[in-house]
N, C-alpha and C positions, 0 to 999 in steps of 0.2 A: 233724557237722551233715548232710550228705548221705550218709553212709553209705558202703557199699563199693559202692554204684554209683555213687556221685556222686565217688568216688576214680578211678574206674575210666573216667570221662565225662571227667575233667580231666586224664585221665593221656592215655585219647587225643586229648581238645583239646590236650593238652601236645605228643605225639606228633604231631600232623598240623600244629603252627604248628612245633615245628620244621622238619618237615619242609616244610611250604610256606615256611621261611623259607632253607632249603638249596636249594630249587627257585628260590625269585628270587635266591640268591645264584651257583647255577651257571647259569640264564638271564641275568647281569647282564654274569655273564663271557663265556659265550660271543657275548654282545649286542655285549660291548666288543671280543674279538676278530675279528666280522664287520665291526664300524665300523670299527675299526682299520686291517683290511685294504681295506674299501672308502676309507677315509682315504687310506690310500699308494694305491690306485687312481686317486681325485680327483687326490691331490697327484701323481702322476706322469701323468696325461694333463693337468691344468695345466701341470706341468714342459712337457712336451712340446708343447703349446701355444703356450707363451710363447719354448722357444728356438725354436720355428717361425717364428713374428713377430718376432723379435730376428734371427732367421738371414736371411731377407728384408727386413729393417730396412739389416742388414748389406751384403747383397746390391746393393740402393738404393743407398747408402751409395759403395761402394764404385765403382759402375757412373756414377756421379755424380764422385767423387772424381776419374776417369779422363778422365770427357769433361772437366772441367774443367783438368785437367794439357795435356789435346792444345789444348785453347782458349788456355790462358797459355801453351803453348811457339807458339802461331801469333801470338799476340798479339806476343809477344816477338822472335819472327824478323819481325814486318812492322815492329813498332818498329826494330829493327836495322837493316831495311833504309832506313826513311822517315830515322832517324838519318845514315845514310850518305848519302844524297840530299840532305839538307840540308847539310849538311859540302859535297857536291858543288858543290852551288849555292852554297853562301856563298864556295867558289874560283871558281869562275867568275864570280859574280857579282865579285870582289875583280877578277879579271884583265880584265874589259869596264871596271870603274872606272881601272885604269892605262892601257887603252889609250884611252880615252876623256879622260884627259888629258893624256898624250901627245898626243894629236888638239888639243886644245882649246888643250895651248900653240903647236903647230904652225898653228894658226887664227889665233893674237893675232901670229903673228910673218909672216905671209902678208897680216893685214890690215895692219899695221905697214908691212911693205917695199911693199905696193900703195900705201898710204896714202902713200908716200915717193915714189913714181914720177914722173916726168916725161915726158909731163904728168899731174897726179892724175885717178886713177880712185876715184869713190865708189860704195862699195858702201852696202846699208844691212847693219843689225845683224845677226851670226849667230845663229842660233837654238838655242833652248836645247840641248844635248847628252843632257839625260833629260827623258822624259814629265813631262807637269804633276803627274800624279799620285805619282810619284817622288819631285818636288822638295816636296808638301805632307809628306809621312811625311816629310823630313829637318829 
């Protein structure tokens, strides 16, 4: 139908699509081996990014962890000590209660023997032995 040039026209259209079709197949590859590599690029200065902000995360983390360990062991030695003060006071306070009635039965047996005297001496009432405010909390 075309003759031997028209054989010869589709022999080099034949020839130059394959050959442009071997030129997008080794541009396709070398395309995908430059991504590739710019790929592990990306992905490794992400990498390196992100353990940057994880290692400072970390870092925070860590620097935080610490002041709060020195905060709960102060916490905990003030507690200790306010512990031991109160324990203090609740003997002390326990040892002014005995001697305060030891006092108080030596008062009823003093107003007793005055009260017996001859001739009687009146006293008035003794007053209370704790603050008003002591005897409402009881």
């Amino acid at each position: 139908m075309f003759g031997a040039a028209g054989g010869t026209l589709f022999n080099m259209l034949g020839a130059s699509g394959i050959t442009a079709v071997l030129l997008l197949v080794i541009t396709a590859v070398i395309n995908r081996k430059k991504l590739g590599a710019e790929t592990d690029n990306i992905s490794a200065t992400a990498t390196k990014a992100i353990t940057d902000a994880a290692s400072g995360v970390v870092e925070r983390i860590e620097g935080d962890n610490l002041r709060l360990r020195a905060s709960i062991e102060r916490l905990e030695a003030a507690d200790d000590r306010h512990e031991r003060e109160r324990r203090e006071w609740a003997l002390e306070r326990e040892e002014w209660r005995r001697v305060l009635q030891v006092h108080a039965a030596w008062d009823a047996l003093a107003i007793t023997r005055i009260a017996e005297a001859i001739p009687p001496i009146e006293l008035p009432d003794a007053p209370p032995l704790t603050p008003p405010t002591l005897d409402r909390l009881h």
